[in-house]
LUMMINU-374081 format. One line per field, with one value per residue (C-alpha): residue number from 1; residue in three letters; x, z, y. Coordinates in steps of 0.1 Angstrom, whole numbers. Each point is the difference from the previous one (the first is absolute). Layout:
! LUMMINU-374081
pos = (NUM:...)
code = (ALA:...)
c1 = (X:...)
c3 = (Z:...)
c2 = (Y:...)
This chain:
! LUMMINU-374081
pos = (1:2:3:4:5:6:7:8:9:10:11:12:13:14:15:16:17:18:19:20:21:22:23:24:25:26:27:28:29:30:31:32:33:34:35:36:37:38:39:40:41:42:43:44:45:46:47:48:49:50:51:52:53:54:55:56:57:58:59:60:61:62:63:64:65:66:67:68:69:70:71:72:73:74:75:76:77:78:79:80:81:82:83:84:85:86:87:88:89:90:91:92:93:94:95:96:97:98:99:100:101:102:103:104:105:106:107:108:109:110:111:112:113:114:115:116:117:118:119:120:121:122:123:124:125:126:127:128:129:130)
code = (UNK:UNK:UNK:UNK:UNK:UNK:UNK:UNK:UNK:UNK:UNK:UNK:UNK:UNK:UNK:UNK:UNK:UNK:UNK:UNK:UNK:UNK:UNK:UNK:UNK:UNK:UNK:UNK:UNK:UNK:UNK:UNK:UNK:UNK:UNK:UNK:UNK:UNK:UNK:UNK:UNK:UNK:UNK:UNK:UNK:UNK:UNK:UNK:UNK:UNK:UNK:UNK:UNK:UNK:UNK:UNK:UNK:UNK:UNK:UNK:UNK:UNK:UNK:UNK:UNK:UNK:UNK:UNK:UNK:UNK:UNK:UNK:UNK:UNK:UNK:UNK:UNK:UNK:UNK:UNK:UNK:UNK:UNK:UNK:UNK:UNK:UNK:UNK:UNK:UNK:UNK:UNK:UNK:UNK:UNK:UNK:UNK:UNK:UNK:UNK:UNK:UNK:UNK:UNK:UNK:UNK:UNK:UNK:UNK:UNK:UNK:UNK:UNK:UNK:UNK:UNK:UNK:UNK:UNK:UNK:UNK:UNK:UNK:UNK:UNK:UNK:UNK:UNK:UNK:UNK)
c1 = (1035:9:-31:8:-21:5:38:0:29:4:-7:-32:-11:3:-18:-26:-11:7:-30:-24:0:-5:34:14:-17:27:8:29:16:-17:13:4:33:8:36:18:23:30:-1:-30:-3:-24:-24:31:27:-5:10:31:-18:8:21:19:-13:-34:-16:-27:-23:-34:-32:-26:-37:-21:-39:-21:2:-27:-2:36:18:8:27:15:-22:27:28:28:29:39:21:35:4:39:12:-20:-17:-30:-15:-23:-14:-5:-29:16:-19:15:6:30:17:-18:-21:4:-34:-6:26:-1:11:-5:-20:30:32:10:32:3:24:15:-25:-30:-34:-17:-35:-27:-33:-32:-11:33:6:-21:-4:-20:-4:-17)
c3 = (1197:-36:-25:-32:-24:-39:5:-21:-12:-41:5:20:-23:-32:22:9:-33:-13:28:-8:-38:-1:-8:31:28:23:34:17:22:39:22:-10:27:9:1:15:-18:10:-31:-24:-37:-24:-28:-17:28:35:28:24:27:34:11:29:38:-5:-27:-26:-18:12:-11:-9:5:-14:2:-31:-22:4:-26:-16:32:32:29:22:19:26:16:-19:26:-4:31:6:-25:-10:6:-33:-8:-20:-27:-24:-2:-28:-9:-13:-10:8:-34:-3:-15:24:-25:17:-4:23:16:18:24:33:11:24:2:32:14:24:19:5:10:-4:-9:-34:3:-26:14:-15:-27:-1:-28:-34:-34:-28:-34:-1)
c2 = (1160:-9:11:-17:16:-12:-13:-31:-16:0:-40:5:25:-24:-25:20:13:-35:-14:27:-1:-43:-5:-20:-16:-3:14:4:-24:0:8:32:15:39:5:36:24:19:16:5:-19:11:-14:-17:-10:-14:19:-11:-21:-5:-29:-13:-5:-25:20:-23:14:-2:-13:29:-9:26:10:-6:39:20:37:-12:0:-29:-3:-25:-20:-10:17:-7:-11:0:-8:-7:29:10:40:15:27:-10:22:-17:-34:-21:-32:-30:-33:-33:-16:-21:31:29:29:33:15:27:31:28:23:5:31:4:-15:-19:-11:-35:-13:-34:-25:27:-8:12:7:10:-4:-11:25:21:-21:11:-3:19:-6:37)
């Protein structure tokens, strides 16, 4: 549903090289949450996320990455979802002061009404370093 494939925030980028090369040992802050876009952000700025009707963020549980790449784990669940139409998610940690670290689009956009449910089921969900 929503490959994302190298979209790392500028911030997750620093922090990643900064692991690899020794020069931090930190991680970010677990949970780690997926929130939806109505409009898509890039490396630098957050895209407009979804609000209203009983929309959270929601906690992503991923598989252990196997040839640079993993997925969800778990369907990822929003109900009670406001009239949206949804077109990228984003991965945010859950730091005092949430780091955006992943975004992307979704394959296809799609529109919900009122009280809808969200779904993206387990594996639809994936992220590559490739």
């Amino acid at each position: 549903m929503s490959p994302i494939p190298d979209n790392l925030s500028n911030t997750a980028e620093n922090r990643a090289l900064d692991f690899i090369l020794g020069l931090s040992a930190t991680a970010p802050t677990t949970p780690l949450k997926v929130a939806l876009v109505t409009a898509n952000g890039d490396d630098a700025t957050a895209g407009t996320e979804v609000t209203g009707g009983s929309y959270a963020r929601q906690n992503l549980s991923v598989a252990a990455a196997v040839a640079g790449a993993t997925s969800n784990s778990a369907d990822l669940v929003w109900t009670g979802m406001p009239a949206a139409t949804v077109v990228g998610v984003e991965v945010w940690d859950s730091a005092g002061t949430p780091v955006r670290l992943w975004y992307g689009a979704l394959t296809a956009s799609r529109t919900v009404a009122a009280g809808d449910e969200f779904r993206m089921p387990a594996g639809a969900l994936t992220f590559s370093l490739a």
